[in-house]
C-alpha positions as CSV (number, residue, x, y, z in Angstrom):
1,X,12.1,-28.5,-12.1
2,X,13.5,-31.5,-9.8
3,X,12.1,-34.7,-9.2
4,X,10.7,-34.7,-5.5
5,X,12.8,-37.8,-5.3
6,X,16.1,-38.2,-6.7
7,X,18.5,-41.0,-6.4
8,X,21.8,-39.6,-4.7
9,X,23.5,-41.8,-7.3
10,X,21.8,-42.2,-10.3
11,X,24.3,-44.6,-11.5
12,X,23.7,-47.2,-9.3
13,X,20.7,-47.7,-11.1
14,X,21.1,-46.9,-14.7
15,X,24.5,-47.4,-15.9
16,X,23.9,-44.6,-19.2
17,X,23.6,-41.6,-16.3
18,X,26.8,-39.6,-15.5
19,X,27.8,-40.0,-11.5
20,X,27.1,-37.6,-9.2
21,X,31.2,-36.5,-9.6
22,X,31.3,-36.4,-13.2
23,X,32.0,-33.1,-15.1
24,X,28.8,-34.1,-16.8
25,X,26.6,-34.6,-13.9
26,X,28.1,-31.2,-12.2
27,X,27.5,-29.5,-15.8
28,X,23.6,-31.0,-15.8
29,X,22.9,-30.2,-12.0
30,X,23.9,-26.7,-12.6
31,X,21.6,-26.0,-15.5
32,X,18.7,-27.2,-13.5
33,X,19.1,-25.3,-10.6
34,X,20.1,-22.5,-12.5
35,X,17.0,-23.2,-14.9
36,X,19.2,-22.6,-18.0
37,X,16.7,-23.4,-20.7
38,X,13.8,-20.9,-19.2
39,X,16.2,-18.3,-18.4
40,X,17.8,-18.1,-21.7
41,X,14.8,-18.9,-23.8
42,X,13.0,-15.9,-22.6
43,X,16.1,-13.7,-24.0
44,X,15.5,-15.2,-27.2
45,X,13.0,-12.8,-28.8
46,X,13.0,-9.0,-28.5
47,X,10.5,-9.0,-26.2
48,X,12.5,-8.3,-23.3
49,X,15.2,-6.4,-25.3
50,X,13.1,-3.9,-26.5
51,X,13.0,-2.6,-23.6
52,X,16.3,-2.5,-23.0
53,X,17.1,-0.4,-26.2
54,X,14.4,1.9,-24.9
55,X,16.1,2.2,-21.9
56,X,17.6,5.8,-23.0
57,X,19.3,6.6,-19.2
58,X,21.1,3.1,-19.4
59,X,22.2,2.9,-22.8
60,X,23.5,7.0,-22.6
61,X,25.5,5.9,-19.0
62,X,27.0,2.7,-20.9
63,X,27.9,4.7,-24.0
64,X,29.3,7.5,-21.7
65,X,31.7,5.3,-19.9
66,X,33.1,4.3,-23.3
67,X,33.2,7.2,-25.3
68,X,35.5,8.7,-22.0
69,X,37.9,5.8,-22.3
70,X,40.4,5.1,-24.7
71,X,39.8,1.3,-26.2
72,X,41.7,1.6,-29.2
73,X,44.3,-1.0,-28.4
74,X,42.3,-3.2,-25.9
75,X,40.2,-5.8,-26.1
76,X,37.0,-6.6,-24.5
77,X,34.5,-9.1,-23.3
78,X,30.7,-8.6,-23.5
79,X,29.1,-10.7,-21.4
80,X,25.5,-11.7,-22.3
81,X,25.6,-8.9,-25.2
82,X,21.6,-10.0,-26.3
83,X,21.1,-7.4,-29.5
84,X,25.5,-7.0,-29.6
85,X,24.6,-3.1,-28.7
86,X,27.6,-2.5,-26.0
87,X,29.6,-4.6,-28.5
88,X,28.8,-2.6,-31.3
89,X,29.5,0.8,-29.3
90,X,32.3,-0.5,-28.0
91,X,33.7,-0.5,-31.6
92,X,32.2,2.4,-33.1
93,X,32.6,4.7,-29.9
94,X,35.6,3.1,-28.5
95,X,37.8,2.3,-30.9
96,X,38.1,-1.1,-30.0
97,X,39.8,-3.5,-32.3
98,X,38.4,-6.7,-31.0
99,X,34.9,-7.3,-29.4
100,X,34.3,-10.9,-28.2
101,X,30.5,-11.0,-27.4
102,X,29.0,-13.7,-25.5
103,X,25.2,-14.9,-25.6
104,X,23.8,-17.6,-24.2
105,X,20.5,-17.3,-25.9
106,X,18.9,-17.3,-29.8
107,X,19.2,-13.8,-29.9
108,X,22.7,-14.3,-30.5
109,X,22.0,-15.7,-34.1
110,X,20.4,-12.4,-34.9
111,X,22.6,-9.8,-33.1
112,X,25.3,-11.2,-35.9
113,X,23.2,-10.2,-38.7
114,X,23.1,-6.5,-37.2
115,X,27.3,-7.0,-37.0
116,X,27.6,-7.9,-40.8
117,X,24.6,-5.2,-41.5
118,X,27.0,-2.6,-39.9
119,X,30.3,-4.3,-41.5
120,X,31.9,-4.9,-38.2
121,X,32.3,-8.8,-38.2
122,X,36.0,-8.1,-38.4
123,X,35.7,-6.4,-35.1
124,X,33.1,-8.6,-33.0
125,X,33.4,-12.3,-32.8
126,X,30.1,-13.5,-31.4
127,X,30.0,-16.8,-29.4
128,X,26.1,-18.5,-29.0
129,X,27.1,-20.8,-26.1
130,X,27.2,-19.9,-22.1
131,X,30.1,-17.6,-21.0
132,X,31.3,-20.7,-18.7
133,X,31.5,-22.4,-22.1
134,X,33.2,-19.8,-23.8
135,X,36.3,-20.7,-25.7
136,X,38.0,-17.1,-25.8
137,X,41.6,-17.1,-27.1
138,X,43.1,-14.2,-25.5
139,X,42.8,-11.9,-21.7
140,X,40.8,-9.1,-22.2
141,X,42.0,-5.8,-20.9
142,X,38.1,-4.7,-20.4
143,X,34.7,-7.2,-19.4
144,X,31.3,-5.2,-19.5
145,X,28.0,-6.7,-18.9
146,X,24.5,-5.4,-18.0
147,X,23.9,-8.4,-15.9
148,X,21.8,-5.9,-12.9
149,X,18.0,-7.3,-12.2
150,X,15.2,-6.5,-10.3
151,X,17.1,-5.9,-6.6
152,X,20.4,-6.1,-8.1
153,X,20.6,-9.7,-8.0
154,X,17.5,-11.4,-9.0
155,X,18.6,-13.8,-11.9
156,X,22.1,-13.8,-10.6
157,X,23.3,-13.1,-14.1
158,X,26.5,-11.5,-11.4
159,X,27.9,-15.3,-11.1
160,X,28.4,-15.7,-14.9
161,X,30.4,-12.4,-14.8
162,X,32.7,-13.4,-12.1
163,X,33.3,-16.4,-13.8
164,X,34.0,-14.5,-16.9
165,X,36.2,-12.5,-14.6
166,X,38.6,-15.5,-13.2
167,X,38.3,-16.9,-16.5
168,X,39.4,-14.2,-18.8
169,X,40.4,-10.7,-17.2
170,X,44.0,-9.8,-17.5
171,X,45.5,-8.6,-14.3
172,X,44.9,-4.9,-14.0
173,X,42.2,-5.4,-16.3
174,X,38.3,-3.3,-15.6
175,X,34.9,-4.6,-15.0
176,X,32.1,-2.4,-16.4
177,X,30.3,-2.1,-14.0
178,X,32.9,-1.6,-11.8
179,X,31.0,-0.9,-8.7
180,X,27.3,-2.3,-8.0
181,X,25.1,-0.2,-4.6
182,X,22.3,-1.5,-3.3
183,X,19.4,1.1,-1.6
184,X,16.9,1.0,0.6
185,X,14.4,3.5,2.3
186,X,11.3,3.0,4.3
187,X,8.3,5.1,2.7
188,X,4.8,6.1,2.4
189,X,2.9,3.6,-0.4
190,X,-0.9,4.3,0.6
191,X,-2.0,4.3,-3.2
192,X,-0.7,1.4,-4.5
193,X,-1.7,-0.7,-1.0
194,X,-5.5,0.7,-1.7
195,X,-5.0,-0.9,-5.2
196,X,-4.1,-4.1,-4.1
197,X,-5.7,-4.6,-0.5
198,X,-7.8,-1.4,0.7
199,X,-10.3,-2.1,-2.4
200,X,-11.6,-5.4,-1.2
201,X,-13.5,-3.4,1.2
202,X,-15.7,-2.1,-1.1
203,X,-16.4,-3.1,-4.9
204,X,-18.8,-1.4,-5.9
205,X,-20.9,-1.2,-2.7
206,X,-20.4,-5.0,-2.4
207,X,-17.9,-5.6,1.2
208,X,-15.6,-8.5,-0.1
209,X,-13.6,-7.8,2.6
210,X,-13.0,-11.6,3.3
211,X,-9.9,-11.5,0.5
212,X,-7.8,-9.3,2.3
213,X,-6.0,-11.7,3.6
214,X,-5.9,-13.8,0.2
215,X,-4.9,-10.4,-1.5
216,X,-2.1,-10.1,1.4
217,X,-0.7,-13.5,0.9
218,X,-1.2,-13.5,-3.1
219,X,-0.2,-10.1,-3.9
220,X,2.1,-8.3,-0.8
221,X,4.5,-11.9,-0.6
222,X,6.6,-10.2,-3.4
223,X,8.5,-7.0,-4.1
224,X,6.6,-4.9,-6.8
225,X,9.2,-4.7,-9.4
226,X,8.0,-1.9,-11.5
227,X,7.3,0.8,-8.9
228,X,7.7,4.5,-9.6
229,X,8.7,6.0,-6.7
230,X,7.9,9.7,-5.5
231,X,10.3,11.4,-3.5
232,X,7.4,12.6,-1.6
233,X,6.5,9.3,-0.7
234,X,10.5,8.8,1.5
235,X,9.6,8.6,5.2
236,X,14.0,8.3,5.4
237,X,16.9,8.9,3.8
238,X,18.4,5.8,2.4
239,X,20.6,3.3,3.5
240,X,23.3,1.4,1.8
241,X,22.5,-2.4,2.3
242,X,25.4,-3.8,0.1
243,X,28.5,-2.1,-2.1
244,X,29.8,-5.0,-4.7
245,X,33.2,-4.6,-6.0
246,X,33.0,-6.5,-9.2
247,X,37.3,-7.0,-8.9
248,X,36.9,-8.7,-5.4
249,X,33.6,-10.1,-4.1
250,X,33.1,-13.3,-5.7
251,X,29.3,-15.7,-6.4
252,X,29.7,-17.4,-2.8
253,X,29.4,-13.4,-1.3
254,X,26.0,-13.4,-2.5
255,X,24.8,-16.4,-1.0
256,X,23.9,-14.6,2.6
257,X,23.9,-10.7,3.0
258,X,23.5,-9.1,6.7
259,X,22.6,-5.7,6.3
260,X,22.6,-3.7,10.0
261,X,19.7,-0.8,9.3
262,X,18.9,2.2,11.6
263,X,16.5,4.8,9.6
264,X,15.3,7.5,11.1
265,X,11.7,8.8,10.8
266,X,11.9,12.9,8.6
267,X,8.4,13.0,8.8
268,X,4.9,12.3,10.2
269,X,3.3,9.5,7.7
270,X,2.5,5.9,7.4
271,X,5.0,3.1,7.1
272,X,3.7,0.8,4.2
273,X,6.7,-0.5,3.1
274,X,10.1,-0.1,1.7
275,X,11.7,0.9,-2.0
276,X,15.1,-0.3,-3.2
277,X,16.9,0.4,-6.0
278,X,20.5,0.6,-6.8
279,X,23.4,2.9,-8.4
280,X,26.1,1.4,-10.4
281,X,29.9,3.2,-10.8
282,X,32.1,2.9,-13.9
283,X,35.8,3.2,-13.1
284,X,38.6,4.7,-15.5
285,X,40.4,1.8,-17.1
286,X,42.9,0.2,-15.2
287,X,41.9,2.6,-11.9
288,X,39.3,3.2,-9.3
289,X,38.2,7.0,-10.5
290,X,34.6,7.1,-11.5
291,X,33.9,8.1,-15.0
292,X,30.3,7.4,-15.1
293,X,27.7,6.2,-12.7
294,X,24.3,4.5,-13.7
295,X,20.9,5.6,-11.0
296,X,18.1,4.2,-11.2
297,X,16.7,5.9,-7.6
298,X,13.6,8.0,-7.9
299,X,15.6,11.2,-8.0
300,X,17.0,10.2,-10.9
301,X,16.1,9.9,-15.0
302,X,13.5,6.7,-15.0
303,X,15.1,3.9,-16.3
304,X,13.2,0.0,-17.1
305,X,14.7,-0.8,-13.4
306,X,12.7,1.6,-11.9
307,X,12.6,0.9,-8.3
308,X,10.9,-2.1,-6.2
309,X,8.5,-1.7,-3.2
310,X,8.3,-4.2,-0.6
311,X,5.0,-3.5,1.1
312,X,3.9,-4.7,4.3
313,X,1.0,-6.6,5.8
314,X,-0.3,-3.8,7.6
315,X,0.7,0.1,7.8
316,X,2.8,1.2,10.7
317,X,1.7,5.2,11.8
318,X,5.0,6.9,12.3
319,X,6.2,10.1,13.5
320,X,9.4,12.4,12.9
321,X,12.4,11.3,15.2
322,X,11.5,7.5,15.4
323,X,13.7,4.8,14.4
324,X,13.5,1.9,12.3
325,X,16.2,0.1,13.3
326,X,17.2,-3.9,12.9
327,X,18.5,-6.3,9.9
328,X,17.8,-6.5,6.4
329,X,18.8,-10.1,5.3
330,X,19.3,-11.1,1.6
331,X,19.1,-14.6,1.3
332,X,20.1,-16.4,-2.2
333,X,17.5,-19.7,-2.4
334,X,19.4,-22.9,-1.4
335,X,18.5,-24.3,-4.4
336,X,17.3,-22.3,-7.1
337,X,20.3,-20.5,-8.0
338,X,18.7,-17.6,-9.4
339,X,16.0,-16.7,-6.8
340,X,16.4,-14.7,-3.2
341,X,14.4,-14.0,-0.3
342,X,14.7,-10.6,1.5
343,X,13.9,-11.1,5.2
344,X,13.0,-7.9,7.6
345,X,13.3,-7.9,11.0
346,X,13.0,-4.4,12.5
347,X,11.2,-2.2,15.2
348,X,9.8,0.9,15.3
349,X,10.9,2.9,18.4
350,X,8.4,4.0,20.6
351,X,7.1,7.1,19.7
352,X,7.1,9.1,23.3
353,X,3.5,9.5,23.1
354,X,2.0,6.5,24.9
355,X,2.8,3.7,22.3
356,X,5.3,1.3,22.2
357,X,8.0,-0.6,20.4
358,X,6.8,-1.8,17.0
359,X,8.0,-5.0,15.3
360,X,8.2,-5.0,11.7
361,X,9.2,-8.5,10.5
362,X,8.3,-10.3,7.2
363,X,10.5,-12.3,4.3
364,X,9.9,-11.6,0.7
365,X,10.1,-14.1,-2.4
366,X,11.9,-13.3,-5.4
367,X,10.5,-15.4,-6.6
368,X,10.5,-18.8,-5.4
């Protein structure tokens, strides 16, 4: 992390630091407020990737995507490829003659030994450094990437694709992904509030009520990001708060995103919160017709995403025919590159029967 106090130029008082318009200083600054080094060390064990190759919706989507195109004569660009699997099925499924597979991390050292295991090495180059970095000889005609975190864009693995985009797709070329939607819907989340807030009240016959608000500020200031979500528990259909085209929105788009909501109320209930998750669209090579689509909404196979629940301070008693209507504000940190804030500011309509308008307004850190 920064210094609280940091010289605006450092060379002014030690000659051996870069200045502040150096490629070198610009290359440093963006590592830290990217955090490089924590980001890509935790990719560096199978910790996190096991869970991706247990993922059995996502990997089935990917390899559908492929298997329906013809790669035979194309070449491709894995960005962040971790283990090498969309490489490796991109070759084996595809057809592709030449994989170049870009990963940042240590796991890239291993992924190569599951290449040579599988005799592909004369398919799939693998490059250990930063896509940024990347030295790739060629435009591909094809860049995927499972770069999608918890709300889309936490980690903002999106920016290295688009730079891997401007950098190295031919004109005409496809990004897998192709499309990116983000969901929300307000809903009914009475269980897992109990778990976290409603039990202070009474542990076992003991009131520690006095940590509700401690469990509100520690536990609610953050989306849950591993929320199951029944379909029973909706209060709304879903809204759309943002639709990323991967060929034309670019890292600056994701900086600040206004998202105009109006919901309206299906059913009696409770208003504890509100579940996101998104739906991503694979396009035909060279085209804009879908030829697979990745869900990971409650309706659909459970995948590692699952979906996140923002829950609120307090519960909001709702009735069919009301509105929740306002903004939804997605807000990438100044700073730390990586990190967002999600800010509500909404009303409940009045509900005809004696009670007025309701304000629903809170921000949400993810994570900093």
């Amino acid at each position: 992390f920064p210094p609280t106090h940091t010289d605006p130029n450092p060379s002014t008082t030690d000659p051996t630091l870069p200045t502040t318009n150096s490629l070198r200083y610009q290359h440093e600054l963006r590592r830290l407020l990217y955090q490089d080094e924590e980001y890509f060390s935790s990719y560096s064990s199978l910790r996190l990737h096991a869970e991706l190759a247990g993922d059995t919706a996502r990997n089935r989507v990917y390899k559908s995507a492929i298997s329906a195109s013809d790669l035979c004569d194309k070449t491709v660009l894995d960005v962040g490829s971790g283990t090498g699997l969309l490489a490796i099925l991109c070759v084996v499924t595809g057809r592709c003659s030449r994989v170049y597979a870009v990963e940042a991390s240590e796991i890239a050292k291993d992924s190569g030994k599951v290449v040579e295991n599988l005799g592909l090495t004369a398919s799939i180059e693998i490059h250990n450094c930063r896509v940024e970095d990347a030295i790739i000889p060629e435009k591909v005609d094809v860049i995927i990437s499972e770069w999608m975190g918890t709300f889309l864009l936490f980690e903002f693995m999106i920016d290295s694709v688009f730079a891997a985009r401007d950098l190295f797709l031919k004109e005409g070329g496809t990004m897998w992904p192709s499309v990116a939607q983000l969901f929300m819907a307000p809903c009914d989340a009475q269980r897992r509030y109990n778990e976290l807030v409603s039990v202070w009240d009474d542990v076992v016959g003991v009131d520690m009520s006095a940590l509700k608000c401690k469990a509100k500020s520690d536990l609610l200031s953050s989306p849950i990001y591993n929320h199951e979500l029944d379909v029973g528990d909706l209060l709304s259909d879903e809204l759309e708060l943002c639709r990323i085209d991967m060929l034309d929105w670019s890292s600056g788009d994701l900086d600040r995103i206004v998202c105009p909501v109006d919901w309206q109320v299906l059913r009696d209930g409770s208003l504890y919160g509100f579940s996101s998750w998104f739906v991503c669209w694979f396009h035909e090579l060279g085209g804009r017709a879908p030829i697979a689509s990745l869900d990971t909404g409650p309706r659909a196979p459970l995948t590692h995403w699952k979906q996140d629940l923002f829950l609120l301070d307090e519960p909001v008693a709702v009735i069919a025919g009301q509105r929740i209507a306002g903004t939804v504000r997605v807000l990438r940190h100044p700073d730390w590159r990586r990190h967002l804030r999600v800010r509500l500011d909404l009303t409940v309509s009045s509900s005809g029967k004696g009670t007025g308008v309701t304000s629903v307004t809170k921000t949400f850190f993810l994570w900093k």
